[in-house]
Structures are given as C-alpha cells and as structure tokens.
TORTIGU-483534 format. One line per 4 residues: number of its first residue (from 1); their letters; for each residue x, y, z of N, C-alpha, C, CB. Coordinates in steps of 0.1 Angstrom, whole numbers. Atoms other than C-alpha are relative to their C-alpha. Glycine has a CB too. Layout:
N
NUM	a	X,Y,Z,X,Y,Z,X,Y,Z,X,Y,Z  ...;
This chain:
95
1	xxxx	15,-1,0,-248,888,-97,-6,-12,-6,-5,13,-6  7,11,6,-255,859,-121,2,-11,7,3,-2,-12  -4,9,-11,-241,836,-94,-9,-1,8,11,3,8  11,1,-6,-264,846,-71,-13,-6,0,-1,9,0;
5	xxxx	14,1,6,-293,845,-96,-4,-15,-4,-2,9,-14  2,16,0,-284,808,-106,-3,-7,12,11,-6,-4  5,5,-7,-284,802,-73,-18,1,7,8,4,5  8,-2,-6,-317,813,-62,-11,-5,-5,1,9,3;
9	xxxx	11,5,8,-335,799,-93,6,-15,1,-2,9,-16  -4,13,-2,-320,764,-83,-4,-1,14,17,-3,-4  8,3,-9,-335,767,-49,-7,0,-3,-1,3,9  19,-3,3,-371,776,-62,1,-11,-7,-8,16,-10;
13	xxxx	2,12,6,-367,747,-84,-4,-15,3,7,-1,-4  -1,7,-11,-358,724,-60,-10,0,12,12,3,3  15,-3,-8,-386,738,-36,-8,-8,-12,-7,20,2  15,4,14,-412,732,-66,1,-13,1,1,5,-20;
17	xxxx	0,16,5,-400,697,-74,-4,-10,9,14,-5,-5  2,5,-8,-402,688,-40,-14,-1,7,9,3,6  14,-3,-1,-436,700,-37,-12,-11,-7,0,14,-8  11,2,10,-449,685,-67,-7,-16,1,6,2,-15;
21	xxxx	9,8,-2,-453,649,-53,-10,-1,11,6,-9,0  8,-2,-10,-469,660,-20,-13,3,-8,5,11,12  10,-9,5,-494,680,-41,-10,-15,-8,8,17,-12  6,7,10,-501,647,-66,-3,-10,5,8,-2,-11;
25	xxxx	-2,12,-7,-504,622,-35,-19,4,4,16,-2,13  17,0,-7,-545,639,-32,-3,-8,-12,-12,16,2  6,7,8,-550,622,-67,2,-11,1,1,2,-9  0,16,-7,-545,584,-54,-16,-3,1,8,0,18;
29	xxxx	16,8,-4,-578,565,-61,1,-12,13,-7,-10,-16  2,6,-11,-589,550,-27,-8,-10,-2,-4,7,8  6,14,3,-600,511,-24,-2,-7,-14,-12,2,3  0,6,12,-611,490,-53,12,-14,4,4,13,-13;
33	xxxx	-12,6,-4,-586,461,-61,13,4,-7,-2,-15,0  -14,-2,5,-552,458,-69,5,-9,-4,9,6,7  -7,14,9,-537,434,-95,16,-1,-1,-5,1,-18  -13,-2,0,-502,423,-87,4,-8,-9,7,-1,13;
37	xxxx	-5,11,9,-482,405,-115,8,-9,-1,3,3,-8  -10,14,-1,-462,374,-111,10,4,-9,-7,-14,-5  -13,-2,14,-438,387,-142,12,3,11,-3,17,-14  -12,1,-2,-405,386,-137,8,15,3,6,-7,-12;
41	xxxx	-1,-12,-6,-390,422,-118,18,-1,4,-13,2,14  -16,0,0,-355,413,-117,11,-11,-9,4,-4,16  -2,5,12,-328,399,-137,-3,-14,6,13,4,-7  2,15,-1,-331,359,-139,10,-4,3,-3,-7,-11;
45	xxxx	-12,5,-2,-310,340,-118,1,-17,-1,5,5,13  3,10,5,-302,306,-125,4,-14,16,10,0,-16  -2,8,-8,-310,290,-93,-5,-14,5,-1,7,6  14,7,6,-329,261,-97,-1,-13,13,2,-8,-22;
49	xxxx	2,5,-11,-323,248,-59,-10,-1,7,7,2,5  16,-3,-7,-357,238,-45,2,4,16,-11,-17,0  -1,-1,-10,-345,235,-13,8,19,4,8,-13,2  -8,-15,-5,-329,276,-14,-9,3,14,-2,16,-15;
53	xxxx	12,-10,-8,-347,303,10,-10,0,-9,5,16,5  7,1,10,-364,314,-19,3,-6,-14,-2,10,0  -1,2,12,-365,294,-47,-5,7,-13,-4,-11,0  10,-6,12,-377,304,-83,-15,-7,-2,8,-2,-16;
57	xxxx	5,8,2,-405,296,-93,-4,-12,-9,-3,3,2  -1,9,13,-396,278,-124,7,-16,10,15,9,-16  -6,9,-1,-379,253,-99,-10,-8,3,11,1,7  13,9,-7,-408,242,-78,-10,-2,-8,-8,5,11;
61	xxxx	12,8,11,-437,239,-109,10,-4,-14,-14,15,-7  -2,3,11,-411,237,-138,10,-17,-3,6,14,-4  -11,10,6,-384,212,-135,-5,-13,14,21,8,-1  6,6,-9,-396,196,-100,-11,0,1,4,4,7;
65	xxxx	13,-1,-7,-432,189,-104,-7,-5,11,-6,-2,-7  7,6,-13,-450,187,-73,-12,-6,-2,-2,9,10  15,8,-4,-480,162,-66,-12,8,-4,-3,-3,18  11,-11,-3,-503,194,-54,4,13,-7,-1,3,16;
69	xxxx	-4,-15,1,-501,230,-62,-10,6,8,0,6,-13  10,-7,-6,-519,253,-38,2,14,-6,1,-1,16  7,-14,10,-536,282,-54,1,10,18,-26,-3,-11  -2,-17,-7,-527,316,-26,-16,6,-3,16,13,-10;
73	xxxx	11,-14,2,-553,335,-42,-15,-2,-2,4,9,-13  11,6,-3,-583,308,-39,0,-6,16,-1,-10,-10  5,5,-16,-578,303,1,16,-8,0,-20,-13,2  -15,10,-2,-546,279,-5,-5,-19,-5,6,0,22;
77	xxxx	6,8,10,-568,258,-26,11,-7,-10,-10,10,-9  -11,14,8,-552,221,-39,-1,0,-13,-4,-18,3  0,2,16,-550,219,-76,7,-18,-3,12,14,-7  -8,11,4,-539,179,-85,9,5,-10,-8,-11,-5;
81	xxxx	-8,-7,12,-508,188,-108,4,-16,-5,17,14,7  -9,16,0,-489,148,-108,-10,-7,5,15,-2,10  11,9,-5,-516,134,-85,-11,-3,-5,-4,4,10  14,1,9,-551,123,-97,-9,0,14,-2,-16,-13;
85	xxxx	7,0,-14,-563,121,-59,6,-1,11,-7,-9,1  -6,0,-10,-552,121,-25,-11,4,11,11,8,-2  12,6,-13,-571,111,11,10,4,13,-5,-21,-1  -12,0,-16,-556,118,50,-2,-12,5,-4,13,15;
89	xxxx	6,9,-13,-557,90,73,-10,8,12,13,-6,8  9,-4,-6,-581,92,97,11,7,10,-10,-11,5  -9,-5,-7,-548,100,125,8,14,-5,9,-11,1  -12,-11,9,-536,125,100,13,2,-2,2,11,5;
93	xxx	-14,1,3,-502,109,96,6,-2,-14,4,-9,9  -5,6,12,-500,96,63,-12,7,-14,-1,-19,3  5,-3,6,-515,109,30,-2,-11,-10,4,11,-2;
C-alpha cells in the first residue's frame, strides 16, 4: 500500500511542478527595454586569433587595436580608436 501511496504523491508532484512555470509565465512584464551584458558567460578561452569565426573580444580591441571601432548600439557609429581622422575618396576605393 505504501508503494502505491509513494507513487501517487510523486505523480501529483510532478503534475504541480510542471504546472508551476505555465502558471508564473502571466507575471512577465511586457515591453520596456532590456539591458544585455557584454560580461563574460562562458569559461575563457585563450583564443586570441583575429581571423577565427568568432574571435574574442579581447583580440580585436585588446591586443590588435583597430584604426575604427564601430559602436552596434549607436547605429554602427565610428569611434577613432588609433586613427585621429579618416576621409573616402570620392570613387569610394581608398580611405
């Protein structure tokens, strides 16, 4: 009988638990913004090839500084980082 009883209070549990994030998914605030963080989300690997797929990004601003930096989250907005100025040709071939 207590076989049973374990069993049946380990389904209801299992129900419940499975319940409990459907039930907690009406409290989700809608809109506003959302701040994502650049921090570091895995361990550190020590790849420091610019050319990878994905490089780090300690390779491309830290050890390789580039000319420009473009700012993502101002439009893709130039930042001089090494450069002090830079012009297109009129053809757009040469900077």
């Amino acid at each position: 009988m207590s076989r049973k009883l374990f069993l049946v209070l380990t389904l209801v549990m299992l129900l419940a638990f499975s319940l409990a994030p459907v039930i907690a998914q009406d409290d989700v605030p809608r809109g506003g913004t959302v701040r994502i963080s650049e921090g570091q989300a895995a361990p550190f690997q020590r790849n420091f090839n610019p050319f990878a797929p994905d490089p780090t990004r300690w390779t491309i601003f830290g050890i390789f500084e580039p000319l420009l930096v473009f700012n993502p989250v101002e439009g893709g907005a130039a930042t001089p980082w090494l450069a002090t100025d830079y012009a297109y040709s009129d053809d757009l071939l040469t900077v």
